[in-house]
Backbone as ProteinMPNN parsed JSONL, in Angstrom:
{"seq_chain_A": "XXXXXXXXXXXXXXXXXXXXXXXXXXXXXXXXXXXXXXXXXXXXXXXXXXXXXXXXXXXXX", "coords_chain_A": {"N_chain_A": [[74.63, 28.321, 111.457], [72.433, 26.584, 109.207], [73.22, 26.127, 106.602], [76.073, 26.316, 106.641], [76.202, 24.223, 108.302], [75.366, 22.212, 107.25], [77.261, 22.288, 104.75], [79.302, 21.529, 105.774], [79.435, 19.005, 107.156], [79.097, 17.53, 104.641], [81.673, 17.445, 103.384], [83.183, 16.348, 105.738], [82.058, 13.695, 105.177], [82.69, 13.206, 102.452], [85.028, 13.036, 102.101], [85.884, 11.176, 104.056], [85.177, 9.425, 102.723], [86.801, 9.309, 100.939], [88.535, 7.888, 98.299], [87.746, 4.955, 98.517], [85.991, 4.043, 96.563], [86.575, 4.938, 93.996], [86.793, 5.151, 91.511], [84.662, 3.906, 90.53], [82.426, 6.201, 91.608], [83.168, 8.027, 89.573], [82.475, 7.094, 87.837], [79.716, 6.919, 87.823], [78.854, 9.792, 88.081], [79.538, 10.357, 85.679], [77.664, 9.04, 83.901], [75.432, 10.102, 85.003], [75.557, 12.762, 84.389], [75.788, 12.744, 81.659], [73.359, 11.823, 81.096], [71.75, 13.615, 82.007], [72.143, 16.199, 80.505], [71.499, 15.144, 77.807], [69.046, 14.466, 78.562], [67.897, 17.378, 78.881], [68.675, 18.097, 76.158], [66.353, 17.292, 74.807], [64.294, 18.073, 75.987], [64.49, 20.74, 75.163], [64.254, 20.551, 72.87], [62.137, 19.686, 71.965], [60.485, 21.584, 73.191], [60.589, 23.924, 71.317], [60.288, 22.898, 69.151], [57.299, 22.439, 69.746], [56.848, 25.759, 69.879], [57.093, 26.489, 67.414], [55.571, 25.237, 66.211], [55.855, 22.9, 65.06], [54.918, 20.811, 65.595], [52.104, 17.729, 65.823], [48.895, 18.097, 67.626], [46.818, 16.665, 67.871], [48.098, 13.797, 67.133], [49.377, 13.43, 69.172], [47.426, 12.415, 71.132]], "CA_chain_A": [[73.756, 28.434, 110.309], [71.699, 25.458, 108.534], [73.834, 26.166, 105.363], [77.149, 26.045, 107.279], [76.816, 23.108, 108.855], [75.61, 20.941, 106.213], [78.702, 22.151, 103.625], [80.633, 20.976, 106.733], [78.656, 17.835, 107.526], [79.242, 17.138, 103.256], [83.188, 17.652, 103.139], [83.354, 15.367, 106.218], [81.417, 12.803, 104.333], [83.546, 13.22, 101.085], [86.579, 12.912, 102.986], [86.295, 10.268, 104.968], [85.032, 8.262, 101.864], [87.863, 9.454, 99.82], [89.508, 6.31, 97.776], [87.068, 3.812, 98.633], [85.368, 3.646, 95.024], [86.579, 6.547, 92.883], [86.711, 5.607, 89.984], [82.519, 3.832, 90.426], [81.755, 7.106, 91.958], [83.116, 8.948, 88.995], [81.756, 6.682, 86.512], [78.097, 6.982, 88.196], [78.974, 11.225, 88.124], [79.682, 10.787, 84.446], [76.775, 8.576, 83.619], [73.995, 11.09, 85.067], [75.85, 14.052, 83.546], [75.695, 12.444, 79.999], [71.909, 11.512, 81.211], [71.213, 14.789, 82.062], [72.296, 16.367, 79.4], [70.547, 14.421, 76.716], [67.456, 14.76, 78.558], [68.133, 18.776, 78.813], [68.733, 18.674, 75.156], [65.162, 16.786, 74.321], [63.183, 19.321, 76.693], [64.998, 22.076, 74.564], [63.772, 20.532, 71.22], [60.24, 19.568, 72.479], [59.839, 23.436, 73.584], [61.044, 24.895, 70.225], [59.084, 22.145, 67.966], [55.794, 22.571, 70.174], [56.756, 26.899, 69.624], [56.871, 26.309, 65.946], [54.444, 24.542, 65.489], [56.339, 21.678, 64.259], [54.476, 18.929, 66.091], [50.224, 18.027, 65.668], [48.779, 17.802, 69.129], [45.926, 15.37, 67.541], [48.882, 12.867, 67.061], [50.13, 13.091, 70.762], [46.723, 11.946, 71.964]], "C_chain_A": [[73.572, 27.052, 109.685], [73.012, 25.089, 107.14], [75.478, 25.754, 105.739], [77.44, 24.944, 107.663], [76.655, 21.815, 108.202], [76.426, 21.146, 105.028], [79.565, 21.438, 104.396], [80.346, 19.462, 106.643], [79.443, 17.025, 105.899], [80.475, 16.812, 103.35], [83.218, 16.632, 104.414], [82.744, 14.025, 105.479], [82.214, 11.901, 103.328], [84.244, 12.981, 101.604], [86.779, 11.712, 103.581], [85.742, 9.13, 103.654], [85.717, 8.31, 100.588], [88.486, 8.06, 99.323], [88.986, 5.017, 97.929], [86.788, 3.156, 97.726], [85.238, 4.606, 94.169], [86.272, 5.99, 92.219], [85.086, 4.337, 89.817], [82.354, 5.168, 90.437], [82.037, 7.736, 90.802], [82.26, 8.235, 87.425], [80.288, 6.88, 86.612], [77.84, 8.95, 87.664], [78.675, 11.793, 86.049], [78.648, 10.2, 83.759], [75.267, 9.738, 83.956], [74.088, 12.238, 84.616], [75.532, 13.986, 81.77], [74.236, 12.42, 80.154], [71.243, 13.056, 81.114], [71.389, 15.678, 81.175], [71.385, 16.442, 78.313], [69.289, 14.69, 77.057], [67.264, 16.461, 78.701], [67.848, 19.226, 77.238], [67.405, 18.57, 74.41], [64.517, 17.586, 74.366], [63.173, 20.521, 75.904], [64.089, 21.884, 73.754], [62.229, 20.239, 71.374], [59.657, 20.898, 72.741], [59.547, 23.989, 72.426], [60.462, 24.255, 69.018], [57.897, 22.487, 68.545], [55.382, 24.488, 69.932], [56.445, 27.196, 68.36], [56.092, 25.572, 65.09], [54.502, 23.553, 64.811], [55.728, 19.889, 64.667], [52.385, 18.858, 66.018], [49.832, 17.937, 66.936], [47.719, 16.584, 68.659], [46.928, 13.86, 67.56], [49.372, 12.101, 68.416], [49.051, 12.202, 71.274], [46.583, 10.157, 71.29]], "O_chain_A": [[74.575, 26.34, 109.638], [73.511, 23.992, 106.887], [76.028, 24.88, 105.07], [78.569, 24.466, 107.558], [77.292, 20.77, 108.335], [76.381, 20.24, 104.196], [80.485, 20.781, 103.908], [81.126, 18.759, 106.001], [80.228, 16.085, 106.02], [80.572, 15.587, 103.428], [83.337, 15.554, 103.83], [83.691, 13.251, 105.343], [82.399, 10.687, 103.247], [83.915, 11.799, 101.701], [87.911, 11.228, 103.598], [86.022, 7.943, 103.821], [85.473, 7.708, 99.542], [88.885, 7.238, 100.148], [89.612, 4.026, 97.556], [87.056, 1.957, 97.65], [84.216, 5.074, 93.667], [85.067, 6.149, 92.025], [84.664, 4.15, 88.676], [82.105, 5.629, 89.323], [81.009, 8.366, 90.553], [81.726, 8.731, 86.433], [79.628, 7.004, 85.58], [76.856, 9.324, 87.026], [78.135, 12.718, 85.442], [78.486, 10.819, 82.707], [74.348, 10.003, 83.182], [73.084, 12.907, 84.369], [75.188, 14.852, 80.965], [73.679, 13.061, 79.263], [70.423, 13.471, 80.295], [70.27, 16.154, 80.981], [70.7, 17.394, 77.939], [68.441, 15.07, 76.25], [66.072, 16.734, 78.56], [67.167, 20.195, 76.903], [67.126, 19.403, 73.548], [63.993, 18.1, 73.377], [62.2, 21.272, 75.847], [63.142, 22.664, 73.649], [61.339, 20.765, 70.705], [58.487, 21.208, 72.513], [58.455, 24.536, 72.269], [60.173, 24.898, 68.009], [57.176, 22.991, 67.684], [54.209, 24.845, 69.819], [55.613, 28.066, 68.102], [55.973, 25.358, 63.884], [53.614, 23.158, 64.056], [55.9, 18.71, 64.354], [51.624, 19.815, 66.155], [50.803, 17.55, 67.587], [47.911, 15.495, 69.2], [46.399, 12.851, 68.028], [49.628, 10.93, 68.694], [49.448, 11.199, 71.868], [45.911, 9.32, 71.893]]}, "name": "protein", "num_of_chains": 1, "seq": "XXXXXXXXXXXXXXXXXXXXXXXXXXXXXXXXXXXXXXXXXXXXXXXXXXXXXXXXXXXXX"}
């Protein structure tokens, strides 16, 4: 199966590049999680101001 063999393919990957550059790799992990995030939380408030009517659309343009 497609799905099978690339979880396998992955974990060989991970594995064999265990200890090389943890602690980059986890700082890069924790950098796009904080990124992502923040931009998760924007999208939220841009939805729920543009629902409420809290923003002009004449302004945007």
């Amino acid at each position: 199966m497609p799905i099978t063999y690339f979880s396998q393919n992955c974990k060989i990957r991970v594995l064999s590049q265990a200890g090389r550059a943890f602690q980059t790799d986890l700082l890069y992990l924790t950098v796009t999680t904080f990124a992502t995030i923040l931009v998760g939380v924007f999208k939220i408030a841009i939805h729920k101001a543009g629902r409420d009517g809290l923003t002009d659309r004449k302004e945007e343009y």
